[in-house]
N, C-alpha and C positions, 0 to 999 in steps of 0.2 A: 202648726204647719210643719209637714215634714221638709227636715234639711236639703231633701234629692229637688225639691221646688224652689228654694232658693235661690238669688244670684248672688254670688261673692266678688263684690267689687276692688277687693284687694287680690291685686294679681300678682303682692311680692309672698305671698303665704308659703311658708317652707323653704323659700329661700335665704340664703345665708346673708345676714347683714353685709358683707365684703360686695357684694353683688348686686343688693338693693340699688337704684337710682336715686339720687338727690333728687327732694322736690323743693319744688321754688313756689310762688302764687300761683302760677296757671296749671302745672306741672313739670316732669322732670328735666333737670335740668343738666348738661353738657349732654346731649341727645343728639347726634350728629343729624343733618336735616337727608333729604332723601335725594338731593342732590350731591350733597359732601358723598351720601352711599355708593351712587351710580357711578360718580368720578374715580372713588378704590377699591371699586368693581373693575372698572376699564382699568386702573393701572398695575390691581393682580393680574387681570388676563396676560398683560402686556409681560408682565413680570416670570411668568411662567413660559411664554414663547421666547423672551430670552433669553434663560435659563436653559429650556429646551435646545434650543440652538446653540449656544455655545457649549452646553455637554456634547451634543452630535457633532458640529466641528472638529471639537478638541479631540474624541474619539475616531473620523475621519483623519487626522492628524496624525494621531499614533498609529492607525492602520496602516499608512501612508510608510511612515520612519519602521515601522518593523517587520512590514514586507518587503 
């Protein structure tokens, strides 16, 4: 059977052991669940309008004292 029909069920193939997932019995294992995702989804957003804002302040601030 040609290889192009195949399915290759190993999805760590070519990647660097440092990077591979620990498996455990069912599978891998410290795999953050899709809730832990969505949660440090929402606190980069938050993290970046922050950040946002306090650079544009601080900039509003010095335009302020050097004008």
């Amino acid at each position: 059977m040609p290889e192009g029909l195949n399915s290759d069920l190993n999805l760590n193939v070519g990647a660097p052991p440092r990077v591979r997932p620990q498996l455990g019995e069912w599978g891998p294992l410290e795999v953050p669940s899709t809730r832990t995702k969505k949660r440090m989804r929402w606190w980069a957003i938050l993290a970046v309008v922050v950040a946002t804002a306090a650079v544009s302040a601080y900039g509003y601030w010095m335009y302020t004292l050097l004008r």
